[in-house]
N, C-alpha and C positions, 0 to 999 in steps of 0.2 A: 589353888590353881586348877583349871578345867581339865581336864581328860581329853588327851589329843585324839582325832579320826580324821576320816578320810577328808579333805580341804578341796572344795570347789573352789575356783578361782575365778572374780571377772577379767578378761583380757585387758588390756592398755592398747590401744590405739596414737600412732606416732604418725603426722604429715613427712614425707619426704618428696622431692622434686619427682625423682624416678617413679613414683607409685603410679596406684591403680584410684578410681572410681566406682569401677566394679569388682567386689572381690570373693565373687562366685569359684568356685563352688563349696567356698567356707563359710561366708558371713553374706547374706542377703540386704543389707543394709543400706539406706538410701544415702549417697554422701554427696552434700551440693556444695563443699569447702573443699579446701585445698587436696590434694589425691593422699591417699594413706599407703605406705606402703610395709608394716611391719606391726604385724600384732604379737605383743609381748604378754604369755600364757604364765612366767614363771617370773617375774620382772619381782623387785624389791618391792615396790608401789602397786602392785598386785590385791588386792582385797578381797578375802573369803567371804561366801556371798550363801553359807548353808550353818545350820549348825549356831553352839554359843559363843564361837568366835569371829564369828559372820559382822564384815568391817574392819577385823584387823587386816592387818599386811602383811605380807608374805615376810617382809624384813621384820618387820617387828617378833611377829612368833618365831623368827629363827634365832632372835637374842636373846629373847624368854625362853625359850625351851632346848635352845642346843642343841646335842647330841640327840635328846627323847626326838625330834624332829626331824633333823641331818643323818644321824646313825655316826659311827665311831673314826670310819675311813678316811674323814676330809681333815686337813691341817685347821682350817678356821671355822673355828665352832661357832660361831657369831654371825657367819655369814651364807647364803642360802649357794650353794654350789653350782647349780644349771640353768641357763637361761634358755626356755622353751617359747621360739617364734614363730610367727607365717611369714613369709615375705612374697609382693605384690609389688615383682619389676615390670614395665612398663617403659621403661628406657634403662640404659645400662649404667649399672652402678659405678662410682669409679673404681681407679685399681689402686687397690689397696692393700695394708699389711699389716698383720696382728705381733705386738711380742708374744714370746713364750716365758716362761715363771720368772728363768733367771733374767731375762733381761725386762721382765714387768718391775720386778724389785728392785734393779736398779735405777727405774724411776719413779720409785715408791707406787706401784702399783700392790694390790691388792695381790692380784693373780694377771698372769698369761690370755690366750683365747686361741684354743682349738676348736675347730666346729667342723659341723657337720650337716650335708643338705639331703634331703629327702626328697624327691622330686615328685609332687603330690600329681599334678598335671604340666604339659607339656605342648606346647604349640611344635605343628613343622617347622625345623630350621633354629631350634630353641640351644641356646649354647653358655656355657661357660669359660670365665678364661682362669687356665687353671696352671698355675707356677711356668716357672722363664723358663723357656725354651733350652736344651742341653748346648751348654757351651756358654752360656751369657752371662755375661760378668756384671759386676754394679755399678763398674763405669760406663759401660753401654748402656743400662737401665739411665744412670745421672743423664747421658747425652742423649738420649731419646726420650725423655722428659724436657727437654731443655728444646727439641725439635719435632715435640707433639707429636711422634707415631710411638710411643711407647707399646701400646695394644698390638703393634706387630711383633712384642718382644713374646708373648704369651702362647700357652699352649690352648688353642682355642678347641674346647671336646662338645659334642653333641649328646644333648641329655635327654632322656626317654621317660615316660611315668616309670615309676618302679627304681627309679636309680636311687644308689643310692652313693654321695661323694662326700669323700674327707678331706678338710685341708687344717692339716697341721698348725700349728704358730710356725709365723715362719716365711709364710707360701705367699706369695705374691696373688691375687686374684680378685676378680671380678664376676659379674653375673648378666648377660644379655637378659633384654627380653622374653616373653611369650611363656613363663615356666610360676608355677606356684610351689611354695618350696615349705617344708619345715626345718627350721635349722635349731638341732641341739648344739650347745656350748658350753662352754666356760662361763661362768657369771662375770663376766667383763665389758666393757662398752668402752675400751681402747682399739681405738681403731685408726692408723698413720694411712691419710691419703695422700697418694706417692703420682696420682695423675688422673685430670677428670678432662680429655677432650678437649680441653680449650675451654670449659667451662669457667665463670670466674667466682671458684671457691677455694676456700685457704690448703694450700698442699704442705704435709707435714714431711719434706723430703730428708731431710737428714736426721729425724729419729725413724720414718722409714726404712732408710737404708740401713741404720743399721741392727735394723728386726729384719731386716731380708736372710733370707736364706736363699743359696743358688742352687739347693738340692734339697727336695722335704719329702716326702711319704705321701705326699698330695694325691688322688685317683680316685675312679672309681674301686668301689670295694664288692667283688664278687658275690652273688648271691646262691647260699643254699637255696635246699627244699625245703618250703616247712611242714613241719611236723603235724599232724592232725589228729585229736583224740575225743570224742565226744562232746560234738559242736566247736573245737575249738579249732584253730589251727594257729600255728606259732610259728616267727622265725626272726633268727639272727642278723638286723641289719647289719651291725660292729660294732666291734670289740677293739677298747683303745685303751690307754695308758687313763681319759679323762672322763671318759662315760661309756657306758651298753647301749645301746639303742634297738628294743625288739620291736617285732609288728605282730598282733593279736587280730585275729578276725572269729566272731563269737557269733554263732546261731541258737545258740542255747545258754542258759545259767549258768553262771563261772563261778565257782567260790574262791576267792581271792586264798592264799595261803604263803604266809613269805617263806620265801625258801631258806632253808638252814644257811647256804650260799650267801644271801641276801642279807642277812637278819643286822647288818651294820650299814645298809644303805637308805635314806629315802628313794622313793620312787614316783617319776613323774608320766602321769596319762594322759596322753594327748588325744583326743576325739578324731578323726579326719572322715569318719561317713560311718550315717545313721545315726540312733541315739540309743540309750538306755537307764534303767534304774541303778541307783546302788543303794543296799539296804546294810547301813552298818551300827555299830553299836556307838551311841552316841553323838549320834547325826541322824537316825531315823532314815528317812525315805529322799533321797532326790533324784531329778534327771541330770544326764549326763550327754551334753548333745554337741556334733559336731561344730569345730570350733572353742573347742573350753578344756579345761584343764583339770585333771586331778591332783594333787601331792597326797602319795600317802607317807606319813611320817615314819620312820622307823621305829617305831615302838606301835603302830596298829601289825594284829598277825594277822586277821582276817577280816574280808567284808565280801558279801556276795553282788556281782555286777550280772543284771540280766536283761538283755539287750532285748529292744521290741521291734521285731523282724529278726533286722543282723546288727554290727556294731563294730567297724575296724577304728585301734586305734593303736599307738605309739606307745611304747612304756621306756623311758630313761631313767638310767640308774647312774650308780659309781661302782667302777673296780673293786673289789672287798680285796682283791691280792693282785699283784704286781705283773702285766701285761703287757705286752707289743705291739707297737703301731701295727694297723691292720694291712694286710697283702693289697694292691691297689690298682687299679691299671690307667694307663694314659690314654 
């Protein structure tokens, strides 16, 4: 069996109605078919593209390798834990709703899907619709479906670059236009759409409803400072019950070192501006450029990343010990 390190991934590229043509200022890519609106960085069908594993699948070496891969903290060892995306809305997605564990298993689902957006860039006027309004019941949601303004049931919030928003399982919501996002998840692609405008695609309203919730932990989630220490600076976007999500920005060599904290989680590196090298043990030399994706496996303890200029990117993890939805605001 080969000796796990650090996993460059290719993206997966998905057509969706609402996307984009242009999907600056990640992917410079000339698109003359249908618009794309969602690049899948951590996806099962994901293919390492450095290294002796170079061609397998993100799913494949997580049934091969397990835990060496995963780390110890997740329930299914067979299955790769975070799904790491871009999203490129261009019209507004529908409103829609994710189960949470316990009600994913009772339709034989895998897992749940809590997620979470990063708002990479930002147009004036750029919004989200984010869980029902205080006081709205799921008979008002049924009857305002049924009388196409459901979108007035929603709490419509104004997103900025730098945000960064949680929405629970659970949370009813949507995504306007004019915003590029990275959304860490849940490895799940259950998704109940509960209302798209009058548009004429399949609405999943009564398992919708009852993944609704009429109160979730949904908001924006407060920003520290971050920390800064020779070339580096670091900060906590959140901390949840299903993933970390930090932001790294490197002017100088980083030597990767997993922390004692860590030492039971894989970890995923998202690029979002600049590029750099990583020089690890059993992968030699690659670049690492915005746009693409690390996994380090939980069993690499170190690898040195050295950005050429500077280098911000993403790092998602799992909980190693048991945490609460993060503080949030509307």
């Amino acid at each position: 069996m080969p000796d796990l390190y650090p996993l460059l991934l290719r993206p997966e590229f998905y057509e969706r109605i609402w996307g984009a043509r242009n999907l600056a200022p990640i992917y410079s890519r000339e698109i003359t078919g249908n618009p794309l609106g969602e690049a899948w960085l951590t996806g099962d069908n994901c293919k390492v593209s450095n290294g002796p594993l170079a061609g397998r699948t993100l799913g494949e070496l997580s049934g091969q390798f397990g835990s060496q891969l995963l780390g110890d903290v997740i329930c299914l060892s067979s299955r790769f834990p975070l799904l790491v995306k871009f999203l490129f809305p261009k019209d507004k997605l529908s409103v829609q709703v994710h189960p949470d564990d316990e009600e994913a298993a009772r339709n034989g689902e895998p897992c749940g899907k809590t997620e979470c957006w990063y708002i990479l860039h930002a147009e004036p006027g750029a919004q989200v619709g984010l869980g029902l309004k205080p006081g709205t019941t799921k008979t008002e949601v049924e009857k305002a479906i049924r009388e196409v303004r459901m979108e007035q049931l929603l709490n419509w919030v104004d997103v900025y670059q730098g945000d960064l928003i949680y929405v629970d399982a659970g949370t009813v919501h949507t995504i306007g236009p004019g915003a590029v996002i990275v959304e860490t998840q849940q490895n799940s692609d259950t998704t109940y759409r509960l209302y798209d405008y009058g548009r004429p695609r399949e609405l999943h309203i009564e398992h919708g409803l009852q993944a609704t919730k009429e109160k979730t932990h949904a908001g924006k989630v407060p920003q520290g400072q971050p920390q800064s220490d020779n070339g580096k600076a670091q900060v906590n976007l959140v901390t949840s019950p299903c993933f970390i999500v930090d932001k790294f920005e490197l002017s100088t060599a980083w030597e990767f070192q997993r922390p004692r904290h860590a030492k039971n989680s894989v970890w995923c590196l998202t690029a979002i501006r600049g590029c750099g090298v990583v020089q690890a043990e059993g992968a030699g030399r690659f670049t690492f450029s915005c746009g693409e994706a690390i996994v380090v496996p939980a069993a690499v303890e170190k690898f040195v990343l050295k950005p050429q200029w500077e280098l911000e990117f993403l790092c998602a993890s799992l909980p190693t010990e048991e945490v609460e939805h993060p503080k949030t605001l509307l």
